[in-house]
C-alpha positions as CSV (number, residue, x, y, z in Angstrom):
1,X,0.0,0.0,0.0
2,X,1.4,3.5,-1.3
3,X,1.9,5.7,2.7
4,X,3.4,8.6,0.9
5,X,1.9,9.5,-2.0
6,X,1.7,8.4,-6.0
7,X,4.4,6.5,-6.9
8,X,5.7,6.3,-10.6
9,X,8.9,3.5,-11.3
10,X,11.2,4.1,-14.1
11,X,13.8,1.5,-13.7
12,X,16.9,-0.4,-15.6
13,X,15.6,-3.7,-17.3
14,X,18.7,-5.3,-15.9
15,X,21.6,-4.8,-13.1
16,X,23.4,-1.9,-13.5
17,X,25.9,-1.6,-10.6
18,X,29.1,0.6,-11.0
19,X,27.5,2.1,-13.9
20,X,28.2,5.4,-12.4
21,X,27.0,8.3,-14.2
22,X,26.8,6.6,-17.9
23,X,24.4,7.6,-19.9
24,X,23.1,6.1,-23.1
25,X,24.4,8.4,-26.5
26,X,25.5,6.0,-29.4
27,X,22.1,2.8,-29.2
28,X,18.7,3.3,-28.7
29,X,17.1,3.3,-25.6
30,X,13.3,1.4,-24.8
31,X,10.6,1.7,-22.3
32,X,7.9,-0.6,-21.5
33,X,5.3,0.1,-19.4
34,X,5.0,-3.2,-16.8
35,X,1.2,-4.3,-16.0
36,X,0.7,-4.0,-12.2
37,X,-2.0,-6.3,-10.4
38,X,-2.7,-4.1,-7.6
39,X,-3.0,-0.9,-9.8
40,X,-1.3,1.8,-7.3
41,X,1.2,2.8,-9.3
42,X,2.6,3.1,-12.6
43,X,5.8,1.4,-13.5
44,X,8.3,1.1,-16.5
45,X,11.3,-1.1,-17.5
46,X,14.1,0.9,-19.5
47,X,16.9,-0.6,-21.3
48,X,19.3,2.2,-20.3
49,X,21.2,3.0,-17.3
50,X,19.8,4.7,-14.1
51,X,20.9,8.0,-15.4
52,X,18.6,7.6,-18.2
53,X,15.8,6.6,-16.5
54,X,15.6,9.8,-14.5
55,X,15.8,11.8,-17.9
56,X,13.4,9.3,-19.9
57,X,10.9,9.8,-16.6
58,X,11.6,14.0,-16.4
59,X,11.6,14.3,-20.2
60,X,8.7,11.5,-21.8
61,X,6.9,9.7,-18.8
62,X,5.6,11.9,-16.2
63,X,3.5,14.5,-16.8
64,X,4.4,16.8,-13.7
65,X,7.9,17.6,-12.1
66,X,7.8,15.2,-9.2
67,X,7.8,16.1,-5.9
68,X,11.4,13.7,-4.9
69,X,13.4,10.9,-6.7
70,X,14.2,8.0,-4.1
71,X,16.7,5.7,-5.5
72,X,17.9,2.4,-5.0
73,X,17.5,0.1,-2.6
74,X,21.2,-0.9,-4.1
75,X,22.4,-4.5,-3.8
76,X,25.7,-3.1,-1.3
77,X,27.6,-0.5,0.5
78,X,27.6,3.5,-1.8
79,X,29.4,4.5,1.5
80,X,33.2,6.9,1.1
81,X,34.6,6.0,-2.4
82,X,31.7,4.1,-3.5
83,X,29.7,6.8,-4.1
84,X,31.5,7.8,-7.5
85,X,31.3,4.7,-9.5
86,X,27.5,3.9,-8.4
87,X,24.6,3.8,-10.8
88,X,22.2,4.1,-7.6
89,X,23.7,7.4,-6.7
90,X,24.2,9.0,-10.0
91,X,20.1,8.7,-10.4
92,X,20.2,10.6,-7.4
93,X,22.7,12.9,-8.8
94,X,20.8,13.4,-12.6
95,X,17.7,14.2,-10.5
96,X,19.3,16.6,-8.1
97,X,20.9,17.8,-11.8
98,X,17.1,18.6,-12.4
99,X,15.8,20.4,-9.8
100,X,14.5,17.4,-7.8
101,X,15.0,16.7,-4.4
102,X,16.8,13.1,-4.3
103,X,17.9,10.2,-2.0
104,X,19.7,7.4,-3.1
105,X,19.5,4.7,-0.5
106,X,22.0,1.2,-0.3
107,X,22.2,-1.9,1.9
108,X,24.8,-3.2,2.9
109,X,24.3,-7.0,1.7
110,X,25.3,-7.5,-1.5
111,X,23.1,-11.3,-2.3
112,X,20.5,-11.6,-4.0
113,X,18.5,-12.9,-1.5
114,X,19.4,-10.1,0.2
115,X,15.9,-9.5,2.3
116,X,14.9,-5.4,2.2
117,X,12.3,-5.6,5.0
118,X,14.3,-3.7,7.9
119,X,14.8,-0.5,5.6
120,X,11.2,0.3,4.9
121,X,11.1,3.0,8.3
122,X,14.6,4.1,7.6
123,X,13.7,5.1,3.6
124,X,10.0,6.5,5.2
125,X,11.3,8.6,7.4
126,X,14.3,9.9,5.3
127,X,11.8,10.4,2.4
128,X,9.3,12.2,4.4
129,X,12.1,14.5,6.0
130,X,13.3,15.3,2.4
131,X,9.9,15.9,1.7
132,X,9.1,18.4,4.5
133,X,12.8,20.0,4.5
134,X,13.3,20.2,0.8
135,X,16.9,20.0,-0.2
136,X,19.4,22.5,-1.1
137,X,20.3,23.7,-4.9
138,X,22.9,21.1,-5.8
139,X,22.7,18.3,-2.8
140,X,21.8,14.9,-2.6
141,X,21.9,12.5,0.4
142,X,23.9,9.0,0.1
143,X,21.9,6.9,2.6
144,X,23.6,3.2,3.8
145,X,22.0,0.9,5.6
146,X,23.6,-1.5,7.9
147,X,22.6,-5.0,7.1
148,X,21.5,-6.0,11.0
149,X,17.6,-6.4,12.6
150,X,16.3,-3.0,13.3
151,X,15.5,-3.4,16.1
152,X,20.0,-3.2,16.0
153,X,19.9,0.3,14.3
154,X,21.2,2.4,17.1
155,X,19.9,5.7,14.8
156,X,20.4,7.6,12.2
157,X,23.9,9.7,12.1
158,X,24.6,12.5,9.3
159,X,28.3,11.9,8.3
160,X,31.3,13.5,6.0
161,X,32.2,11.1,3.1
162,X,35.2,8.8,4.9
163,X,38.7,8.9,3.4
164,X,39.0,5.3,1.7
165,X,39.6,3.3,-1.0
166,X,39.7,0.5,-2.9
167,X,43.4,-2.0,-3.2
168,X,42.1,-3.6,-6.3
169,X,43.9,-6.3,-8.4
170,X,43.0,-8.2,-11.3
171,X,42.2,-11.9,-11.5
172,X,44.6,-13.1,-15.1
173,X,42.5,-16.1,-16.2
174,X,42.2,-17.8,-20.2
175,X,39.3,-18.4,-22.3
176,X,38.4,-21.5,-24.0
177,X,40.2,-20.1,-27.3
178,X,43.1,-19.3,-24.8
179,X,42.3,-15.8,-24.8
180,X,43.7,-13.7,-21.8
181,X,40.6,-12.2,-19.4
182,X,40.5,-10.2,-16.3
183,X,38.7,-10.2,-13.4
184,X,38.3,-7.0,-11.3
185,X,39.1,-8.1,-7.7
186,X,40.7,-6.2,-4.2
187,X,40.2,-5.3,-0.9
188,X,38.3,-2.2,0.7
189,X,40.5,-0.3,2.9
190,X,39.5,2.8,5.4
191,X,42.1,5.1,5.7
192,X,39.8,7.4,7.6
193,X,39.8,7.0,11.9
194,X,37.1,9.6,12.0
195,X,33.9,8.9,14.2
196,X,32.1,11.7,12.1
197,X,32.6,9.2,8.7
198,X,29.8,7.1,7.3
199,X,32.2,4.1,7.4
200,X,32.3,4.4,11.3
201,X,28.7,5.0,11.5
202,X,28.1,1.5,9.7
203,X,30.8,-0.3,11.7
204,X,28.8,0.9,14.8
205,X,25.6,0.0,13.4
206,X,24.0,3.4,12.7
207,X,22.6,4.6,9.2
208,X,24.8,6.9,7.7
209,X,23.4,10.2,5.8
210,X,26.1,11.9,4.1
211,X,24.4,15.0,1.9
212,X,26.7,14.6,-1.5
213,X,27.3,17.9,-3.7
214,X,27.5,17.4,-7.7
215,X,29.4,20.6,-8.0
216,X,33.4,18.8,-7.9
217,X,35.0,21.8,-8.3
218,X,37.6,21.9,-5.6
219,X,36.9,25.2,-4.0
220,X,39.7,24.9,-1.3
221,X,42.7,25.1,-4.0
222,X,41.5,27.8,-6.7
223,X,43.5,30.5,-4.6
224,X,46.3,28.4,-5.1
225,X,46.0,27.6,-8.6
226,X,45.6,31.1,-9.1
227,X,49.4,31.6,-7.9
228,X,50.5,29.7,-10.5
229,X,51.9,31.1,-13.7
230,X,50.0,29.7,-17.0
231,X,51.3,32.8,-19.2
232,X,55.3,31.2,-19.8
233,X,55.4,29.3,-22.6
234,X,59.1,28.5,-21.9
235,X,60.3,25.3,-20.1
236,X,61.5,26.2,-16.6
């Protein structure tokens, strides 16, 4: 049953994790509208990324500018680093892009059989507050969930984006044909000892809420880059 208001789902017709902000320029893209029994709400399949769902749904399918964009739940952690390479969050991003006040929410658990039920008051009461507080010009919110009971949740905590990273290496393996293939592996490591982080807000059970800007200019260093001199030609 629909607690919040009309509901319209414009999503990928097939997983799209680490998609990051892609967007589809050189194929064409498809929409099919999905038959739902209970009839309280609309929903689509597209055969695009999450990016180009949002525009498909502000551009073609709805008929109004909607009132918030809630994406995910993501299949894993779009806490620190994570943030830039996910298709969950860059939704969020192309509708913040737009004017509309967004949330992109993850759990933790990255199976399949991963079971949603203890996020439903974390997303309701996020979504409501985004609702009621509207957003700032240019913010987001990254919203992880800790995959425990909640009745475990021990609150929600706003948190900075942790320092940390990904030590990746690539499994070398050979094809049938005895063609060379790689396998993106590596390890997750926080570099970040922070208890204001979303990464210790998830280690200590608590849903992180870190509001994410899509403005990456780097503010802090213009002064500096201002000092230096881009008017000699000649090698120093």
């Amino acid at each position: 049953m629909l607690t919040i208001g009309d509901v319209v789902v414009v999503a990928p017709d097939s997983p799209q994790s680490a998609k990051g902000h892609a967007i589809t320029v050189d194929s064409t893209l498809y929409v099919e509208q999905i038959e739902v029994p209970s009839g309280t709400h609309l929903e689509y399949t597209c055969s695009g990324t999450p990016a180009d769902c949002v525009k498909l749904a502000v551009r073609e399918i709805l008929d109004r500018h909607p009132d918030i964009c809630v994406s995910g739940i993501n299949h894993g952690s779009n806490s620190s680093i994570n943030v830039i390479y996910s298709g969950t969050m860059s939704a969020a991003i192309e509708a913040g892009i737009e004017g509309i006040p967004a949330v992109g929410f993850s759990l933790l658990n990255y199976k399949w059989s991963a079971k949603f039920n203890a996020c439903k008051t974390v997303v309701k009461t996020i979504t409501k507050n985004v609702i009621q507080h509207g957003l700032q010009p240019g913010v987001v919110l990254n919203v992880n969930i800790p995959d425990i009971p909640e009745a475990e949740f021990k609150g929600i905590k706003v948190c900075r984006q942790a320092r940390a990273n990904w030590v990746e290496k690539f499994d070398k393996r050979k094809n049938p044909q005895g063609r060379d293939y790689y396998w993106l592996t590596g390890k997750f490591v926080n570099l970040d000892g922070g208890e204001d982080t979303d990464e210790w807000a998830l280690e200590n059970n608590y849903v992180s809420v870190v509001p994410v800007q899509f403005d990456l200019t780097a503010h802090h260093f213009i002064q500096d880059l201002n000092g230096w001199n881009f008017n000699d030609a000649e090698d120093n």
